[in-house]
N, C-alpha and C positions, 0 to 999 in steps of 0.2 A: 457603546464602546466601538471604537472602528476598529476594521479587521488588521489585524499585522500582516504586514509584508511576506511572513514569512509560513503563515498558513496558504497564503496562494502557493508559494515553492513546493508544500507539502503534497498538495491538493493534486498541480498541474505534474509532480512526480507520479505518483499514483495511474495521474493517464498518460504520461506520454511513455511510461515501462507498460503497462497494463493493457493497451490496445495490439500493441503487436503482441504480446502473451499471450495473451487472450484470443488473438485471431490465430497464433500459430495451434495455437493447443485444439481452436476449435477446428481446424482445417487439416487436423494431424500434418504438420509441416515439418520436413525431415528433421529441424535442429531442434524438436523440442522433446524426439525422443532420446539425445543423448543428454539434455538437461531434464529431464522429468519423466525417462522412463517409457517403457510403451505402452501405446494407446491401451488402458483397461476402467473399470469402474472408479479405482481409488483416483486415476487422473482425471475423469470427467468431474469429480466430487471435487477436486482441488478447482478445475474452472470456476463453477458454479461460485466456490470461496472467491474468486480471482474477480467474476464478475460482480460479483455482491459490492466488491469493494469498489471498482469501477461505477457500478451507478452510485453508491456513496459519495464515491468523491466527485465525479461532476454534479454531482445536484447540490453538492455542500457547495465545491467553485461557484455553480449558477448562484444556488442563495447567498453567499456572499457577493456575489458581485451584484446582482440583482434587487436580493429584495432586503440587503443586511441582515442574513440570517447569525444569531449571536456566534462567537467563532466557540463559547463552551460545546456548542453543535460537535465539531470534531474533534473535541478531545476523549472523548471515546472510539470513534475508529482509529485515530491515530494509537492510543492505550493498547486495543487490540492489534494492531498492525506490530506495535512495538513487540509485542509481548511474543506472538504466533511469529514473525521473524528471529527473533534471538531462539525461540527455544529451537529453531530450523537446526542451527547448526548442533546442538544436542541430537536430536532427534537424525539427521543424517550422518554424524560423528565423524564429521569431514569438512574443513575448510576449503577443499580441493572440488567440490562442487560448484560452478558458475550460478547457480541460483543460491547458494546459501552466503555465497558472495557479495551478491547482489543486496538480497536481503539483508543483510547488515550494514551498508552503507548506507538503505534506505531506512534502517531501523534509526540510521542515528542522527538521519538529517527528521525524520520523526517525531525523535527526540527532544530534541532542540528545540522546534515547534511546539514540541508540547513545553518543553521548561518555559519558554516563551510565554504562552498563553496561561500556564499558571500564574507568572508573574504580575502579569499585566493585568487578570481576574485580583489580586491580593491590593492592588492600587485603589 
């Protein structure tokens, strides 16, 4: 099955949000304590989630691009991603936060990807 177009978008989303997140959080960089609070355990514990996803999604980018890894590979991080995103804005009870923001326009370009990829699996 060749990969869809639109699991790269998901994929190359994932790192081009996720590098700089990822290096502000690890370099405690001033704007990410008014987006995530100050530097304590519960945010180092959210990187760790932050990177988890970051090697996922370049190694899933590489194996699709490289070795044709099947694209049902990411329909499980993308599931998680969708899932842990949406329930963001519950769990912070505010649309007015920049990252629960975020997180839902990424939840639902995700999305799509995922409806995507079922699709195209049911073929």
């Amino acid at each position: 099955m060749p990969v869809p177009p639109l699991l790269y978008v998901s994929l190359a989303a994932n790192v081009l949000v996720l590098v700089p997140v990822t290096a502000g959080l690890w370099f405690d960089l001033p704007w990410t304590a008014a987006a995530y609070g100050g530097d304590a355990p519960a945010r180092r514990i959210l990187l760790a989630v932050y990177l988890a996803i970051l090697i996922g999604s370049l190694g899933l980018l590489l194996g699709c691009v490289c070795w044709r890894v099947l694209p049902e590979a990411a329909l499980t991080l993308l599931g998680l991603q969708i899932v842990y995103k949406l329930l963001s804005s519950v769990t912070v009870g505010s649309l007015a936060n920049p990252v629960v923001v975020s997180n839902l326009a990424i939840a639902l370009l995700h999305a799509v990807t995922a409806v995507s990829l079922v699709r195209q699996l049911q073929r």
